[in-house]
C-alpha positions, 0 to 999 in steps of 0.5 A, spaced: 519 928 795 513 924 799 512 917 797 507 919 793 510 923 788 515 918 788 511 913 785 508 918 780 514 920 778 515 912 777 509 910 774 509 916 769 516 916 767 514 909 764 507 911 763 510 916 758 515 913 755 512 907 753 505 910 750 508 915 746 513 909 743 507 905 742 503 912 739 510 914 734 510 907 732 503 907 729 504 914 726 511 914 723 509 914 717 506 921 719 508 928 722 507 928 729 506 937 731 504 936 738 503 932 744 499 934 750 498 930 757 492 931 759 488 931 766 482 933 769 481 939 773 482 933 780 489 931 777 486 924 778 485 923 770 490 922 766 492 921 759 496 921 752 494 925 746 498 925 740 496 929 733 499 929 727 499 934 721 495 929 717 491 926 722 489 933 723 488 934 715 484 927 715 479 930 721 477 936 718 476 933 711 471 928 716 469 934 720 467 938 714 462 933 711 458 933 716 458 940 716 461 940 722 467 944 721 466 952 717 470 957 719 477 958 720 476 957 729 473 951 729 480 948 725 483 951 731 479 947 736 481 941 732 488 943 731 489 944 739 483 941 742 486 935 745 479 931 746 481 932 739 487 929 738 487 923 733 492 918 738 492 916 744 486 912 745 489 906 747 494 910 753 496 906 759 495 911 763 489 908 765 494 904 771 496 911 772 489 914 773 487 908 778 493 910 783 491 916 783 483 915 784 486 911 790 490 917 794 487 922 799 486 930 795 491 929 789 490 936 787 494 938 793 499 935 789 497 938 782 504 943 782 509 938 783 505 933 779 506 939 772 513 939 775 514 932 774 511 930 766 515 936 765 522 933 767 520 926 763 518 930 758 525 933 758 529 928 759 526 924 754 532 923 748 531 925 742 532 917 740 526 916 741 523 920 736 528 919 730 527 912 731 520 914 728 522 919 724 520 924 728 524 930 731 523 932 737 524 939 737 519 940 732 513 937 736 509 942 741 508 938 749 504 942 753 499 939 759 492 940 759 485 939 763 479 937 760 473 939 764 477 946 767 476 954 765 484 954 768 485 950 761 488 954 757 494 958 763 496 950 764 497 949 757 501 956 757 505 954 762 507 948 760 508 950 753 514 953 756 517 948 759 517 943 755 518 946 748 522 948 743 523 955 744 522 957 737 515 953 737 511 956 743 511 963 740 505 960 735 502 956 741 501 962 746 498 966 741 494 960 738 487 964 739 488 970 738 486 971 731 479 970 735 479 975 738 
């Protein structure tokens, strides 16, 4: 591994762990459904986004008075869509970022970099979450981009990777009901 991908695996595995301890800690009192790790399309971007079925529920409710929130589709993007997501506003990812601003075409490194929050994803243990009231197995991870019409074959991609096996079914087809 080059020293680049080195030291992004460095940064993120401590970037993640502690953002996610900090976002579990302020929503403990409520069910976390789904945790995204999301970029833009140059891959120098990066960010926490934790949602939770009450925070979800909370949003809608917001979302509906101001008439912003009618149909079933738009309950969708709030439940999936990470710019959505109520936690994660406060991510110290933003070092992370600042050292990726400063590489030469990160893009190129795109593959591994997935490669590399799949594996802190993984290997980070169940404690954590139960010491938050949380289980890990209930929690959808998947990666996404913002700004990239490649976002949704990224985050069906990583679903698979990082996730319980019995919880991506429902994500793969989260949009189907669209069509």
């Amino acid at each position: 591994m080059n020293a680049f991908l080195t030291e992004f695996e460095q940064q993120i595995r401590e970037g993640f762990v502690a953002d996610l301890e900090g976002i579990l800690e302020e929503a403990a009192h409520e069910k976390v459904y789904a945790c995204a790790v999301g970029t833009d399309s140059d891959f120098v971007t990066l960010f926490l986004a934790v949602n939770t079925e009450q925070s979800l529920a909370r949003h809608i409710s917001d979302m509906r008075s101001e008439g912003l929130c009618d149909d079933a589709e738009t309950e969708l993007y709030y439940r999936w869509g990470i710019s959505e997501f109520q936690y994660g506003e406060h991510s110290h990812f933003n070092h992370i970022s600042r050292f990726l601003y400063a590489q030469d075409n990160v893009y190129q490194y795109k593959d591994e970099m997935v490669k590399i929050i799949v594996k802190i994803v993984n290997e980070t243990k169940d404690d954590i979450f139960t010491k938050y009231n949380q289980t890990k197995e209930d929690i959808t991870f998947f990666i996404s981009m913002t700004d990239d019409e490649l976002a949704e074959e990224l985050e069906n991609e990583s679903v698979k990777l990082m996730t319980n096996p019995a919880l991506v079914s429902e994500f793969l087809t989260r949009y189907d009901a669209e069509s």
